[in-house]
VOBA-1610 file (N, C-alpha, C; in pm, whole numbers, padded with zeros to 5 digits, always signed):
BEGIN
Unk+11606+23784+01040Unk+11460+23796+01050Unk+11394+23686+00968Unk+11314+23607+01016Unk+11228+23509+00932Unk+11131+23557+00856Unk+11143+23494+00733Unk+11020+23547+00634Unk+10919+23493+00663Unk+10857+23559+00683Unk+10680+23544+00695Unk+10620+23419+00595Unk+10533+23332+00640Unk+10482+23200+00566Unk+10363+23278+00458Unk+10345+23228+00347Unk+10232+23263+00305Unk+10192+23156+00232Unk+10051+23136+00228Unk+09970+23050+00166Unk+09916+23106+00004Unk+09925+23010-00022Unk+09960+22994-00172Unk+09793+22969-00260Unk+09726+23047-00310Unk+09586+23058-00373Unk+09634+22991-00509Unk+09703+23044-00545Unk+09671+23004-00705Unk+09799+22974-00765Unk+09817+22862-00844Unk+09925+22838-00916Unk+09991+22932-01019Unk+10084+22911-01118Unk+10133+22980-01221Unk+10056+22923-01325Unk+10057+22961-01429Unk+10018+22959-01538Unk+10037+22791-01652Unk+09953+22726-01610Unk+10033+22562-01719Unk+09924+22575-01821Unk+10018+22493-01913Unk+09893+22485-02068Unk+09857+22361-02021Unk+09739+22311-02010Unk+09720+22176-02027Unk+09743+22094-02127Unk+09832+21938-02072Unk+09895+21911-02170Unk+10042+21864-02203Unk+10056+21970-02116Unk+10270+22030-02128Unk+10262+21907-02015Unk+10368+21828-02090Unk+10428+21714-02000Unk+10502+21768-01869Unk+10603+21871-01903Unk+10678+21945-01856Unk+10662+21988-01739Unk+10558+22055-01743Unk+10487+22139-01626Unk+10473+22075-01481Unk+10543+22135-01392Unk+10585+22107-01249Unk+10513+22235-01191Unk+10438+22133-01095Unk+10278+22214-00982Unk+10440+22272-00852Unk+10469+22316-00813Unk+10528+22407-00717Unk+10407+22445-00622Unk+10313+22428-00633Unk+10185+22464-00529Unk+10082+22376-00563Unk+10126+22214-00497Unk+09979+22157-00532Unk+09880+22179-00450Unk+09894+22248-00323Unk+09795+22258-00227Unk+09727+22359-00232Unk+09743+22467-00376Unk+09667+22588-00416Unk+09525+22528-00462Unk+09437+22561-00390Unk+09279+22537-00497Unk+09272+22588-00582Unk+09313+22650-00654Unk+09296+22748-00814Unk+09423+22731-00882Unk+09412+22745-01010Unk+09507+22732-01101Unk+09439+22812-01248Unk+09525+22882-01265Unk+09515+22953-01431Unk+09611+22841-01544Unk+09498+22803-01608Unk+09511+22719-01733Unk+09486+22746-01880Unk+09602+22736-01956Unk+09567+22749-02115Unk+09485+22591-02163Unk+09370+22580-02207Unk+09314+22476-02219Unk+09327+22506-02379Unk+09317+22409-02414Unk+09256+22380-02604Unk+09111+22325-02599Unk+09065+22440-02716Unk+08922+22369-02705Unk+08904+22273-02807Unk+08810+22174-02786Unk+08777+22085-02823Unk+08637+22090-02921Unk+08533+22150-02872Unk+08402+22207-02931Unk+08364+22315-02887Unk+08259+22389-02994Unk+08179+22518-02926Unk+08065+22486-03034Unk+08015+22448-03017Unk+07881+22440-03111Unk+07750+22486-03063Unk+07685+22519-03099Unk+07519+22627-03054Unk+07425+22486-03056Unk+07354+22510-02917Unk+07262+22391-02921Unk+07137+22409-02908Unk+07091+22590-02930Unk+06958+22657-02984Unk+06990+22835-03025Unk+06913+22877-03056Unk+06959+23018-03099Unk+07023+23104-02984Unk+07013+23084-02834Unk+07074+23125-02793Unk+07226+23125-02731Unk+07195+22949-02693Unk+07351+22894-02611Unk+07423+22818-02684Unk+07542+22837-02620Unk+07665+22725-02646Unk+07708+22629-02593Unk+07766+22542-02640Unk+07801+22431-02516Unk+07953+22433-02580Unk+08039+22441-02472Unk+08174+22442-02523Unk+08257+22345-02413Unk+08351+22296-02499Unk+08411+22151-02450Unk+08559+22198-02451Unk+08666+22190-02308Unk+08766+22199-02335Unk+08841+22099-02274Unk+09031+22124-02279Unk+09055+22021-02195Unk+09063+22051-02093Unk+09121+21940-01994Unk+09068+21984-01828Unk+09255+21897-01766Unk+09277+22008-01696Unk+09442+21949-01617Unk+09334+21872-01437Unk+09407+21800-01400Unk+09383+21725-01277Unk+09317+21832-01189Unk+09373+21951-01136Unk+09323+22055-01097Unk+09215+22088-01084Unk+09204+22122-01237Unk+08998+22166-01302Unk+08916+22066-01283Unk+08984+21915-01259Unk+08856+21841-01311Unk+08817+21835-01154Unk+08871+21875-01025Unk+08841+21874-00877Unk+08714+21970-00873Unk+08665+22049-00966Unk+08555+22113-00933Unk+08410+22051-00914Unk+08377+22124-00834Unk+08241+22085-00749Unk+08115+22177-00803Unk+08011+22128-00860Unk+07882+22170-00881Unk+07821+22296-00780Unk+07859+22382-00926Unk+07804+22528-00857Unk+07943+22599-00804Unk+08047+22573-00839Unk+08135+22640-00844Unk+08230+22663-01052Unk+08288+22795-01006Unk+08272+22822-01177Unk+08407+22863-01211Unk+08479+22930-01326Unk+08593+22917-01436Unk+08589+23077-01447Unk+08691+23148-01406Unk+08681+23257-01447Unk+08781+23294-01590Unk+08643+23339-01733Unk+08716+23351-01840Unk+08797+23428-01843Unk+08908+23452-01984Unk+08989+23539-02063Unk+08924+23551-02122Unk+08851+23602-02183Unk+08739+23577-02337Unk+08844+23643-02417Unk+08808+23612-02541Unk+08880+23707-02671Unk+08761+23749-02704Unk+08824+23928-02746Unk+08788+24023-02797Unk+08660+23995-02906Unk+08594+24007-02931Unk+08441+23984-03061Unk+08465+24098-03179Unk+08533+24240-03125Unk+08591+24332-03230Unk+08707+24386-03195Unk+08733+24521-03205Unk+08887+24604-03173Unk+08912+24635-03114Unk+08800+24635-02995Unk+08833+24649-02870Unk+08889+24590-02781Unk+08941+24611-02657Unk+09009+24549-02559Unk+08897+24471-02459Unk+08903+24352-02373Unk+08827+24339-02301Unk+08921+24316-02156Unk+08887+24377-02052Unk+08979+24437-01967Unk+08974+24319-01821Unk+08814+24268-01818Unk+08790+24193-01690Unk+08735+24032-01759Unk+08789+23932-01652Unk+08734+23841-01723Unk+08566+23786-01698Unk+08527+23736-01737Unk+08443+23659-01748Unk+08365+23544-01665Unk+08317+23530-01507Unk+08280+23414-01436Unk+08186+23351-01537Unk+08187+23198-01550Unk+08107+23104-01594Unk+08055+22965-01509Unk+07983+22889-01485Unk+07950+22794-01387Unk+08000+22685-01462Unk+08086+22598-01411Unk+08080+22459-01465Unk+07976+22372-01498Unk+07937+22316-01618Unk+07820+22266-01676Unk+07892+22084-01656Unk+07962+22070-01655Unk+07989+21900-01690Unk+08116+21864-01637Unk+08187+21822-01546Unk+08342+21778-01517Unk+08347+21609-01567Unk+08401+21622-01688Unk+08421+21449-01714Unk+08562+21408-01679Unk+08582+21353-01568Unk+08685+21329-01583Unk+08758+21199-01633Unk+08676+21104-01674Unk+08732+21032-01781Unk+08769+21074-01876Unk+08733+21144-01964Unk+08802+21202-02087Unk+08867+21326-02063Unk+08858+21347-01919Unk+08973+21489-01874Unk+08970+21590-01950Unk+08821+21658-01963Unk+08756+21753-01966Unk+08676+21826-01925Unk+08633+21964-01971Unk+08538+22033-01878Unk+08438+22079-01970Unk+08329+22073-01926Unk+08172+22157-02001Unk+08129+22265-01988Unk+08110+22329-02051Unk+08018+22494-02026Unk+07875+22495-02132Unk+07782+22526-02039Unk+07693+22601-02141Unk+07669+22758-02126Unk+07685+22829-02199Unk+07652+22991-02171Unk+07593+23037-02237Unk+07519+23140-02243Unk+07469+23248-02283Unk+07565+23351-02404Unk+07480+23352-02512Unk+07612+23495-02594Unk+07497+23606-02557Unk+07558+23665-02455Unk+07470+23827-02434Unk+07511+23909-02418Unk+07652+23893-02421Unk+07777+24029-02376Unk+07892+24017-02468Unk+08002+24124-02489Unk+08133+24122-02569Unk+08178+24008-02520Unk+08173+23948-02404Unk+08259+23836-02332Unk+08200+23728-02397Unk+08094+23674-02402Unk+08051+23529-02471Unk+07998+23557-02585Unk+08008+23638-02651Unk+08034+23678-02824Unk+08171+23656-02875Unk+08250+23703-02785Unk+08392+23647-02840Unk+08449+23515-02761Unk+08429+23442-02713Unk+08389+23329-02624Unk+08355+23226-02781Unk+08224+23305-02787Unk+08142+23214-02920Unk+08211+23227-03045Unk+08322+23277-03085Unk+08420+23301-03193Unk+08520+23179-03167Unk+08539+23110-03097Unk+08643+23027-03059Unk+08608+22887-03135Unk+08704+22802-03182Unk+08707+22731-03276Unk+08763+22612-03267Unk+08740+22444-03270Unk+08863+22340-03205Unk+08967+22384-03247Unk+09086+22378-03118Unk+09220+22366-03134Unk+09243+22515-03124Unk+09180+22581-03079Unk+09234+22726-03008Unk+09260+22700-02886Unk+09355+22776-02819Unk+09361+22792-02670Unk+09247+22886-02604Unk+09223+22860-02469Unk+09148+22950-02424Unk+09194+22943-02263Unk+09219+23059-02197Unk+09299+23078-02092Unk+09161+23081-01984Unk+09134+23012-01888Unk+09059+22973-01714Unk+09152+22966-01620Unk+09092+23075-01529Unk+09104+23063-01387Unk+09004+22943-01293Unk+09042+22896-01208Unk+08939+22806-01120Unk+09019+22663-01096Unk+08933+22576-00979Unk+08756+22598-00986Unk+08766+22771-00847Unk+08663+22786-00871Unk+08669+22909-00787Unk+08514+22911-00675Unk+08526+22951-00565Unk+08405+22998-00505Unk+08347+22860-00424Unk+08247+22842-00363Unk+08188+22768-00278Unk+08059+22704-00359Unk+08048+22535-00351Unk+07979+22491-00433Unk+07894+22465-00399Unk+07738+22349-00460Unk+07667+22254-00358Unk+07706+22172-00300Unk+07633+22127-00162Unk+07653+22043-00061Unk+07512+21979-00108Unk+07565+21822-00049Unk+07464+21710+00010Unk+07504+21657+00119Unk+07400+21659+00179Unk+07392+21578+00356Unk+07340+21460+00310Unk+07390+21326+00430Unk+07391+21218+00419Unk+07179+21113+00423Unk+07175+21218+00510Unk+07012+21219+00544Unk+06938+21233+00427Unk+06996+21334+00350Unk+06880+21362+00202Unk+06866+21249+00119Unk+06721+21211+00120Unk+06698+21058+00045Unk+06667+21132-00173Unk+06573+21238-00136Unk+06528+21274-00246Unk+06527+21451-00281Unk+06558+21531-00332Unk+06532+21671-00340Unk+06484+21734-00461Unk+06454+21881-00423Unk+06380+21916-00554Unk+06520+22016-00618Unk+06520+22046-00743Unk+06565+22140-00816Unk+06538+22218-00883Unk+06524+22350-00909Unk+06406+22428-00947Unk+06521+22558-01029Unk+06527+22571-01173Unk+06600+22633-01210Unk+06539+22687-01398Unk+06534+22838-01363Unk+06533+22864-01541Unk+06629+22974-01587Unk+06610+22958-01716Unk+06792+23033-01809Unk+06872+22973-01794Unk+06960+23051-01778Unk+07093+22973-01760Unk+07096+22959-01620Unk+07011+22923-01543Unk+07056+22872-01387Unk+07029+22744-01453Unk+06973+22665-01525Unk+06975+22572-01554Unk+07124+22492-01592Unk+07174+22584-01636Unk+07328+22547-01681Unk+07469+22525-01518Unk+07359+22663-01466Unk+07448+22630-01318Unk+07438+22468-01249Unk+07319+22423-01257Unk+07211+22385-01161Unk+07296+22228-01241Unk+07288+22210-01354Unk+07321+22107-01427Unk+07435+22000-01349Unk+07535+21996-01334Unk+07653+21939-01250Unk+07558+21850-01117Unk+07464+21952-01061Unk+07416+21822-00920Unk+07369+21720-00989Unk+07323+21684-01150Unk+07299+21542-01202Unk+07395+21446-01137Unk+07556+21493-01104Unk+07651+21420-01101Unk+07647+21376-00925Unk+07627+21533-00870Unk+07626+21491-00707Unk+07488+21406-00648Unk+07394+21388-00755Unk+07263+21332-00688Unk+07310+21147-00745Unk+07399+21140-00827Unk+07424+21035-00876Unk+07510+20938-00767Unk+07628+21011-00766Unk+07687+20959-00641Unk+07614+20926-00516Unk+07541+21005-00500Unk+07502+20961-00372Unk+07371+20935-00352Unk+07327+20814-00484Unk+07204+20738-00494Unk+07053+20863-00424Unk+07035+20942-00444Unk+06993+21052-00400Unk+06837+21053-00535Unk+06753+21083-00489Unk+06628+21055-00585Unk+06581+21234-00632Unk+06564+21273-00733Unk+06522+21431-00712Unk+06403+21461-00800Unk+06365+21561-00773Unk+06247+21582-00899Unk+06333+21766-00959Unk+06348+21724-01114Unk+06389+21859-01118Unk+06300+21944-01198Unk+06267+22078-01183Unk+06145+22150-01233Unk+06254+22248-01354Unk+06212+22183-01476Unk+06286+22279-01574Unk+06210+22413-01600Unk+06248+22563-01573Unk+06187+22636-01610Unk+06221+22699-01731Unk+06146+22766-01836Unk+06219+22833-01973Unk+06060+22876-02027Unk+06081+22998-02113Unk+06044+23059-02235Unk+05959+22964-02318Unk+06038+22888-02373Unk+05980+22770-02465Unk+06042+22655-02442Unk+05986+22522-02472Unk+06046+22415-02473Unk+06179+22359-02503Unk+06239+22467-02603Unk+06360+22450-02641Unk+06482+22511-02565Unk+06423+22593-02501Unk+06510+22651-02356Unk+06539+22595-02239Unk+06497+22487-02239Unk+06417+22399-02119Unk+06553+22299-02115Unk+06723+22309-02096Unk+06835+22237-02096Unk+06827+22190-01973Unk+06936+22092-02001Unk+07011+21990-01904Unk+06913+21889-01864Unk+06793+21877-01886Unk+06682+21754-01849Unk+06790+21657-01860Unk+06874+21625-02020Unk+06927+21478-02009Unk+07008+21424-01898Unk+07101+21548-01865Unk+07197+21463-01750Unk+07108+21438-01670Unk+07015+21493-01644Unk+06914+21496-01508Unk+06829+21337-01509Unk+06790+21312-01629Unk+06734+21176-01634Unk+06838+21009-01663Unk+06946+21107-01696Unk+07058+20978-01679Unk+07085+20931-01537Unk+07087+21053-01447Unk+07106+21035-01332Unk+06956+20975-01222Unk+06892+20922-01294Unk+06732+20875-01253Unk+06641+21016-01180Unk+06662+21093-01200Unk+06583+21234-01161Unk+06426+21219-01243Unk+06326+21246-01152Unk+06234+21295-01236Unk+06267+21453-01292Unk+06178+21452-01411Unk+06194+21566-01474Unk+06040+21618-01511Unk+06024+21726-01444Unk+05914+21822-01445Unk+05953+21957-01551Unk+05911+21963-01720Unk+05931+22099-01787Unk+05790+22173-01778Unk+05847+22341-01763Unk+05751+22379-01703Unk+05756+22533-01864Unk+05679+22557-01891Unk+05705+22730-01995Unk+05606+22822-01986Unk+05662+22944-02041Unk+05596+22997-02089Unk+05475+23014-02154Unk+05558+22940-02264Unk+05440+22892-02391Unk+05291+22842-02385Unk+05335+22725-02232Unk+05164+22648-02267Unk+05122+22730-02096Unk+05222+22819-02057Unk+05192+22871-01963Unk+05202+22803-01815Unk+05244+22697-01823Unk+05298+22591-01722Unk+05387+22674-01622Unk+05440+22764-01669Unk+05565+22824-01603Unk+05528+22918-01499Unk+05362+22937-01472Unk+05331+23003-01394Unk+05357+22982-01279Unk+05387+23147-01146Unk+05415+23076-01014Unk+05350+22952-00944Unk+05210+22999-00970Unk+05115+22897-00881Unk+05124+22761-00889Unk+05152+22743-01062Unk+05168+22625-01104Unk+05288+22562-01035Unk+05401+22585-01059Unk+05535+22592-00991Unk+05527+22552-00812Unk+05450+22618-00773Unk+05412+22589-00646Unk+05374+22490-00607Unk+05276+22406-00664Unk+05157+22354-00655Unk+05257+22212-00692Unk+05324+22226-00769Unk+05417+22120-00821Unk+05513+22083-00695Unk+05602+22171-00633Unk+05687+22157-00486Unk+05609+22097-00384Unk+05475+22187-00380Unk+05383+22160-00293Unk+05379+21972-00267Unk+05326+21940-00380Unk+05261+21846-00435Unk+05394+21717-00385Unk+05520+21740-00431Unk+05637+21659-00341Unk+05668+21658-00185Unk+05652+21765-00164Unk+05679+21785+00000Unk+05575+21679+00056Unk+05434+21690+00013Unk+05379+21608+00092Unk+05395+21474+00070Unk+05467+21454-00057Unk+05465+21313-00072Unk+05600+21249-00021Unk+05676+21310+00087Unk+05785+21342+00134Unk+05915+21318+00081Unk+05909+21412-00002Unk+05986+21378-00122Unk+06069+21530-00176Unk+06108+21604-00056Unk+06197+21701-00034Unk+06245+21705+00108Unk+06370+21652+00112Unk+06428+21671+00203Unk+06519+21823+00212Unk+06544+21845+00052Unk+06621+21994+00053Unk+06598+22032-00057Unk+06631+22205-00128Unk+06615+22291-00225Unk+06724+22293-00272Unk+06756+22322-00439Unk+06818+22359-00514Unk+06778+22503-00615Unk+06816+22604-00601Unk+06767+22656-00710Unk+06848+22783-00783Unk+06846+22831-00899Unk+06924+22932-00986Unk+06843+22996-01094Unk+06904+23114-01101Unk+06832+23179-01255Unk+06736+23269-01237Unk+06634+23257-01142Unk+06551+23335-01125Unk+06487+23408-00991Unk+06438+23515-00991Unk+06460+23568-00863Unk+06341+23552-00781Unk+06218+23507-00879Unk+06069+23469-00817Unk+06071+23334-00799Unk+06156+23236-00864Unk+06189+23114-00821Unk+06239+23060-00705Unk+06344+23185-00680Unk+06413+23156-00617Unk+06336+23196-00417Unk+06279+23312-00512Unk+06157+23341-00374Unk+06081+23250-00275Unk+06016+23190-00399Unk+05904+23111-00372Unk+05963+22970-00299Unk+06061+22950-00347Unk+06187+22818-00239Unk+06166+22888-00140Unk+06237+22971-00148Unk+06270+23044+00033Unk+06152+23041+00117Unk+06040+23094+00040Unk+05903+23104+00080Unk+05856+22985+00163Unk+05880+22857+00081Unk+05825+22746+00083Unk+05893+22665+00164Unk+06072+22703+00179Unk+06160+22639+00303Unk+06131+22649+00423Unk+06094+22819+00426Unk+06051+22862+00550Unk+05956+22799+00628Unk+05828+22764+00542Unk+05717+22742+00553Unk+05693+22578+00628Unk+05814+22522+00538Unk+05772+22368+00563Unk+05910+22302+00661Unk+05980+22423+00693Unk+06132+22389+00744Unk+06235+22309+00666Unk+06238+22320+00545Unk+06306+22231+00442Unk+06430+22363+00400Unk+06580+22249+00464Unk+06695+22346+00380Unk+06673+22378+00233Unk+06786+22443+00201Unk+06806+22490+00012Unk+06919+22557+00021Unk+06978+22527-00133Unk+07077+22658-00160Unk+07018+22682-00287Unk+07099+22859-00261Unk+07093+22912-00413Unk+07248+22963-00498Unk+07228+22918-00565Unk+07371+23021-00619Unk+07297+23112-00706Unk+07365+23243-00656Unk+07349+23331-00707Unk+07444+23398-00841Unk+07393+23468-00904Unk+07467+23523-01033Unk+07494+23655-01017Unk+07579+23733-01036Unk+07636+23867-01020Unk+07791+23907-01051Unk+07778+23997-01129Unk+07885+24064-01212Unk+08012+24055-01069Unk+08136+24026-01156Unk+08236+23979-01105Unk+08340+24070-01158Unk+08500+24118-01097Unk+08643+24187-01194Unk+08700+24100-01125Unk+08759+24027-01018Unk+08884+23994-01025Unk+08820+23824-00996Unk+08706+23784-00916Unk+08697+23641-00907Unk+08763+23577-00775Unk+08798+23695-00704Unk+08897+23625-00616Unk+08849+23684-00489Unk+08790+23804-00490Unk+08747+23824-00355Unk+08785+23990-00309Unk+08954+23986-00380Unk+08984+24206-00337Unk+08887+24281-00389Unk+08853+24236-00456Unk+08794+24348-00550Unk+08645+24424-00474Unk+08583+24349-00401Unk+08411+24361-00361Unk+08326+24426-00475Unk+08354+24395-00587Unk+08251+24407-00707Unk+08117+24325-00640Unk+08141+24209-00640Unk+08021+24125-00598Unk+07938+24134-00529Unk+07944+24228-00431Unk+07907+24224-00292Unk+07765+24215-00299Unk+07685+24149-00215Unk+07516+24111-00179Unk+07510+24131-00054Unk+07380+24166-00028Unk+07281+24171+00108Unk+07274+24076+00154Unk+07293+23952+00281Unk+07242+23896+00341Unk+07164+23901+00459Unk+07068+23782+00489Unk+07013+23811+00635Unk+07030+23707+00743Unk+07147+23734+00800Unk+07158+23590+00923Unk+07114+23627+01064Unk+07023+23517+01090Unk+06999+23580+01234Unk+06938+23670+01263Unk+06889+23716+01198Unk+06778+23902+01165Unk+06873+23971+01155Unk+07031+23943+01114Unk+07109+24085+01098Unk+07144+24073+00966Unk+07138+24186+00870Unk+07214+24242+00753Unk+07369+24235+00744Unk+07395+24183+00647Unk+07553+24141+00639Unk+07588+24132+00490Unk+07659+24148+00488Unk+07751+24209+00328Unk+07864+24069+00298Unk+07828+24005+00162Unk+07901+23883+00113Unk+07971+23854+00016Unk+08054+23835-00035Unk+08124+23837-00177Unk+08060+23747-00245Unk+07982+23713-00314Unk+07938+23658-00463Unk+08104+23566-00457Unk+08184+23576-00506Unk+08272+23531-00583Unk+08377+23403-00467Unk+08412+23436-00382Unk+08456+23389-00246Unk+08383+23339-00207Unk+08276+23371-00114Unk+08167+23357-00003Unk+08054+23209-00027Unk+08007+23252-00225Unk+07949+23198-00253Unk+08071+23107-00380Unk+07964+23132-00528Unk+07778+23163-00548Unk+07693+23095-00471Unk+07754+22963-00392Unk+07660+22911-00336Unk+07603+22965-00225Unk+07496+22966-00117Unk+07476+23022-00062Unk+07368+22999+00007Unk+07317+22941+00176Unk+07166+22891+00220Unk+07116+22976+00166Unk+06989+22931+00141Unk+06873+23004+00092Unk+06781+23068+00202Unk+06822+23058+00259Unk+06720+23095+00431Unk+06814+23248+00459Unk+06939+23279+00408Unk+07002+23371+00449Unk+07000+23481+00321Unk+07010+23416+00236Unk+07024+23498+00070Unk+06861+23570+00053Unk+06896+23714+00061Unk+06804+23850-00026Unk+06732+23814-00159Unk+06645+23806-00186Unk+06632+23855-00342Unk+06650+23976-00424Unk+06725+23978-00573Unk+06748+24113-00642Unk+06683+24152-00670
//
């Protein structure tokens, strides 16, 4: 009897590093890696930016696709599921990877305990990323919280492909207001928008997209983090026939797809349809994606 073929998801386990280490499945897209970290340093009272190393594998990830953690424990407890995070930076000259996150849970509290020259165990890259079409001359990006951290990486895809964007930082206060720099290395205008001086209002926000479209200066949408943000794209795609994606954020256990923890509402075609977050997406048209 012939054994049945099976396709191969995910590698075994390599430390990055180990000379040693023989891929037996290079044609797996995922791989579980012991990385050493390199930095974790706080770059305002809330986030971290943490720097690890990156095997050939990891550094293939694509903007808007993410690392599913091991976190260590923050106290005596056990932590049982890991952790999805979005890739913030793939350098692969120095054959590393970036994160910025959030400490708001046992998972990036003990995440934020980690120290250079610890190991820290990732799954990935995982999930479906952003796309650019060849046609898009200029686009907008429209992201606050940590969708900003998601959103961060297209600095790299708007770079490559000489691509012009305007990106609308949304945040709380000015100091929440991340990733502008990659965004202006990569020649992006940069629009910060807050709370504070009240800039961050919808209308305002609007009026700002508005204000590019006519100057034809959205060919497509980007957006993360927020769910009235993310509205008002859809709103405004609809309106003016301009694509978008969104990646969406939603609690994850296995990262891989058995599980249907993830699962979201979509609408294709006027029909309701059920999607895995973790597989399917995070990325996801914006013309088809629900709001939470």
């Amino acid at each position: 009897m012939t054994e049945p073929q099976t396709t191969v998801f995910s590698t075994k386990p390599r430390v990055v590093g180990d000379a040693d280490f023989v891929d037996h499945s290079p044609k797996a897209p995922v791989e579980e890696a012991v990385t050493t970290v390199l930095s974790n340093d706080w770059i305002n009272d809330e986030y971290k930016h943490l720097i690890v190393t990156a095997s050939p594998k990891s550094l293939t990830a694509k903007p808007g696709q993410f690392f599913h953690w091991l976190c260590p424990s923050p106290d005596e407890g056990d932590l049982w599921l890991r952790r999805p995070q979005s890739v913030y930076l793939v350098d692969k000259e120095n054959q590393r990877l970036e994160f910025l996150y959030k400490t708001v849970g046992r998972g990036t509290k003990g995440t934020a305990m980690l120290e250079p020259g610890d190991q820290f165990n990732m799954v990935g890259p995982l999930g479906v990323g952003f796309t650019i079409q060849p046609d898009w001359k200029h686009v907008v990006v429209l992201g606050r919280g940590v969708g900003l951290a998601t959103l961060a990486p297209i600095s790299q895809m708007i770079a490559d492909n000489s691509v012009g964007a305007t990106v609308i930082l949304s945040a709380r206060s000015p100091e929440l207001a991340m990733s502008g720099d990659l965004f202006e290395k990569a020649g992006a205008e940069i629009v910060t928008v807050t709370d504070t001086d009240g800039s961050s209002d919808i209308a305002n926000v609007e009026a700002i997209i508005e204000d590019r479209i006519a100057q034809g200066r959205a060919d497509a949408f980007y957006t993360c983090g927020s769910n009235r943000l993310f509205m008002l794209m859809k709103r405004l795609g609809e309106k003016h026939d301009i694509p978008g994606q969104v990646a969406m954020e939603q609690i994850m256990a296995c990262g891989l797809g058995p599980c249907y923890v993830c699962v979201r509402t979509f609408e294709i075609d006027g029909v309701k349809t059920l999607k895995r977050v973790c597989i399917d997406g995070p990325v996801f048209d914006i013309k088809e994606a629900m709001g939470w």
